[in-house]
N, C-alpha and C positions, 0 to 999 in steps of 0.2 A: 322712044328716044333714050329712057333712062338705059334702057338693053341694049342700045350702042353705044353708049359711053361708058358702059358694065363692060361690057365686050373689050371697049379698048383698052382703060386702064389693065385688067387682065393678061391683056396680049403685052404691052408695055412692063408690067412685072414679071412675066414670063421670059421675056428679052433679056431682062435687067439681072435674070436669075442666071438664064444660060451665058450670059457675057460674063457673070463673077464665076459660072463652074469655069468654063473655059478659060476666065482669067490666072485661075487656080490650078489648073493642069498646066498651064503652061509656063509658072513660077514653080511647082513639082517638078516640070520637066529641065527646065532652065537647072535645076540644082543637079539635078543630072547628066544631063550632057555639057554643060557649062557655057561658058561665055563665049571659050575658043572655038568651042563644037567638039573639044574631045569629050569622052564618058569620065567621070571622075565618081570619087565611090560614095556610095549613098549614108548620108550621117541620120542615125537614127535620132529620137525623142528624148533617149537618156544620155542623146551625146558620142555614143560609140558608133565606128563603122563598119558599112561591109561591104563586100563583092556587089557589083549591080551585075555583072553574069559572071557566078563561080566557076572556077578551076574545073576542071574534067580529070578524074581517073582513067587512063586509057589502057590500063592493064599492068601484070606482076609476071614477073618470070624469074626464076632459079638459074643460078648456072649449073647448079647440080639435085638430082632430085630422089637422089639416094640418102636413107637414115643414116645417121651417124658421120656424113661425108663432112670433110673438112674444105678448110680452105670456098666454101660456097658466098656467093654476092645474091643474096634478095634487091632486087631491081622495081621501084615502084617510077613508073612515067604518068607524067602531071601535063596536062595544056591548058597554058593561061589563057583566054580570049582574048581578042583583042579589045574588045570591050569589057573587059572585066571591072575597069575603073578603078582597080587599086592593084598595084604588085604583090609577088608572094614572097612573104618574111618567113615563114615557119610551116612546117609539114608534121605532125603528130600521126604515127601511125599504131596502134594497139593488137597486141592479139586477143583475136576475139573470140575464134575457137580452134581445137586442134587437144589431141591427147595429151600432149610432152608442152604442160605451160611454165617450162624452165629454160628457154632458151636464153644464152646470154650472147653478146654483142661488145666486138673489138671497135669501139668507138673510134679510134687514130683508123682504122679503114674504110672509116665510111669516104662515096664519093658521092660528085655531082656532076652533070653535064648536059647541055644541049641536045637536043633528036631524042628518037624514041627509043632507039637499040642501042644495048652495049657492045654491039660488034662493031659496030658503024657511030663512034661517039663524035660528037661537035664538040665544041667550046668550050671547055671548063667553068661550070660556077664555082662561085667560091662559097663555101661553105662557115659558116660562123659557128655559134653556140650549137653542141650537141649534148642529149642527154638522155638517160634511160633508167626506168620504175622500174627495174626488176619483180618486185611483188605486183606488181600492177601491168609488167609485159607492155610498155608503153615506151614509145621511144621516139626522142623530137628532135629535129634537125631544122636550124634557122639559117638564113642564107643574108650574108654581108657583103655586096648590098644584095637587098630584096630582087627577085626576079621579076623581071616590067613583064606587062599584056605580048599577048602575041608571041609568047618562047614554050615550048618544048622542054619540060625539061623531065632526068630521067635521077633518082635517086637512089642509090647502091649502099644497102646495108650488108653488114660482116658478120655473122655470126663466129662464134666460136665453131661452132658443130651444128649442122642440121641437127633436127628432132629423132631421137631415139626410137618411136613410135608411127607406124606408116597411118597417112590418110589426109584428110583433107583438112588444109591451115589457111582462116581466112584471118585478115588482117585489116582494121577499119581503116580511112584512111583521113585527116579531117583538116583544112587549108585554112590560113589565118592571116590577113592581111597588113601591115605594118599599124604599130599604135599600142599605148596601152589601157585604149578603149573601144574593144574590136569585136565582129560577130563571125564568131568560124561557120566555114562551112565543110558539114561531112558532104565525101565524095564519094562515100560508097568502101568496098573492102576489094581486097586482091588476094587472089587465090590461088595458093600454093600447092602441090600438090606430091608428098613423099611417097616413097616405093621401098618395099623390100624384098631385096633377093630379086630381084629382075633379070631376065637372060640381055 
């Protein structure tokens, strides 16, 4: 008898334990997907937030991919999820490697816009605060306002002049969501790719 009521107590704390985990995923989840049912973004332990599914690097492309060419647009395209759970405020992009680490950048050319091609552009974003570490080859573009879930967007920097030096330019790329208490997310690098003397 005592081994059936061993038994049950048991089974009853057992209950009482998977009722508080599952109680507890589903207050985790609740802060997640929220009240309305959309994704809203996840506030960490020290307070700051971040992406619940980050931003996608979908690729980099040159308009021109000759050294020394002028006039070229570096084109980095970004896709927000739609569940991303927070907009995208800022884009920091670094070079990370490549011979010629002197490139500089006509800030007043930078652009922004919808879709993934510059030949085929959507909607204008609007573009906010820019800026660039020349010793550091780092260069940040924020967007006013921030870009919501579910957009496409494709961001076009200006170089003075391509790289003096042929070969392979990769470029980090790292996504930061409104606040000034936030967890970025790298998205990988975009790879450029110069030529010399090409027929």
């Amino acid at each position: 008898m005592q081994n059936g009521v061993l038994s049950l107590s048991l089974n009853r704390r057992r209950s009482s334990m998977g009722n508080a985990i599952h109680f507890g995923a589903l207050v985790m989840l609740s802060s997640v997907v929220g009240i309305t049912g959309q994704v809203e973004a996840i506030q960490l332990g020290d307070g700051s937030r971040a992406f619940v599914n980050p931003p996608r690097l979908l690729g980099a492309v040159t308009t021109s991919s000759d050294v020394y060419a002028w006039n070229s647009t570096y084109y980095f395209t970004l896709q927000i999820p739609e569940d991303a759970g927070e907009p995208l405020q800022k884009v920091v992009i670094v070079q990370q490697e490549g011979l010629d680490l002197d490139l500089d950048y006509n800030l007043k050319q930078f652009v922004a816009f919808e879709g993934a091609s510059y030949r085929k552009r959507g909607a204008p974003i609007a573009i906010g605060n820019v800026g660039f570490d020349r010793k550091n080859q780092t260069v940040t573009v924020s967007f006013d306002p921030p870009v919501v879930p579910g957009t496409t967007v494709t961001v076009g920097l200006r170089p003075y002049a391509n790289p003096d030096t042929s070969g392979v330019y990769l470029f980090g790329v790292t996504a930061f969501p409104p606040g000034e208490r936030t967890r970025s997310q790298f998205l990988g690098f975009g790879r450029l790719t110069f030529y010399r003397g090409r027929d």
